[in-house]
N, C-alpha and C positions, 0 to 999 in steps of 0.2 A: 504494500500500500504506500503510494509514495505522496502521503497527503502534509504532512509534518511541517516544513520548514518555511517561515519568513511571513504567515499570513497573515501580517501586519505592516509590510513594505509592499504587499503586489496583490494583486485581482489574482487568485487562486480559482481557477478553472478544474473543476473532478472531471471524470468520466463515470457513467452508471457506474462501473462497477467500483469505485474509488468510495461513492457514496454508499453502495452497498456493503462493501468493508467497514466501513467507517462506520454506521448505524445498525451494525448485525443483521441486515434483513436482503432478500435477494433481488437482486436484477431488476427481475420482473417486478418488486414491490417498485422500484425506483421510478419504472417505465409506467406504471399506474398513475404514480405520483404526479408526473411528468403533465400523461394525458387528462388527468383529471385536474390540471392547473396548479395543483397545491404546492408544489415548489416551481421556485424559481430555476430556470432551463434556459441556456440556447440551442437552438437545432445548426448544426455546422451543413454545408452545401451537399454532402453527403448521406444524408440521416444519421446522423451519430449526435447524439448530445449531450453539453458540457453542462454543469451546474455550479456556479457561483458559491465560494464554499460560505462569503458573508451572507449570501441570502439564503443560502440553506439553511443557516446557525439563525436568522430573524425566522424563518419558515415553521421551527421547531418550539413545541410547547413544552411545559414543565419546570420542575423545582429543579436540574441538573443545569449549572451553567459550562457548557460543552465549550463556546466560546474561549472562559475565562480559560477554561481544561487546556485549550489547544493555544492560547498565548501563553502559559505556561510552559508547554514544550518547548512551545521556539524560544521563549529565552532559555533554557534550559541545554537547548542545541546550539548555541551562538559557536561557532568553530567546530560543530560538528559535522563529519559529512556524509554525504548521502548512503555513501556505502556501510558506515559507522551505523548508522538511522536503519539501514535494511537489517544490518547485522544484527541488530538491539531487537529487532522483530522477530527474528528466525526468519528472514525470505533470504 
């Protein structure tokens, strides 16, 4: 899942299945979500679609701030790198 680093310097574009990692639920929940408007989506010239990882984090309800969770990381990861970040996953 290479969702982790900087999402507070750059517009963080997922793919379904980035967000599907990221929320435990699969694909197809994502591609539901999609069609049925509830998150925030671009469709690329392709059909493929990216999701805004800040609008997905406004999209989400609840007492869990996921947000706060994932600017933790990043600063947490400042000089770490990408392959460091896979490694700490097991991928």
């Amino acid at each position: 899942m290479a969702v982790a680093t900087k999402t507070a310097t750059k517009v963080q574009l997922l793919t379904t299945q980035e967000v599907a990692d990221l929320l435990r639920v699969s694909t197809r929940t994502v591609q539901n979500w999609i069609k049925r408007g509830q998150v925030p989506y671009l469709e690329l010239p392709g059909g493929e679609y990216r999701l805004p990882l800040a609008g997905l984090l406004d999209s989400l309800r609840g007492t869990f701030d996921l947000a706060a969770a994932l600017a933790d990381l990043d600063a947490a990861s400042v000089g770490v790198s990408e392959d460091e970040i896979a490694a700490a996953l097991g991928e």
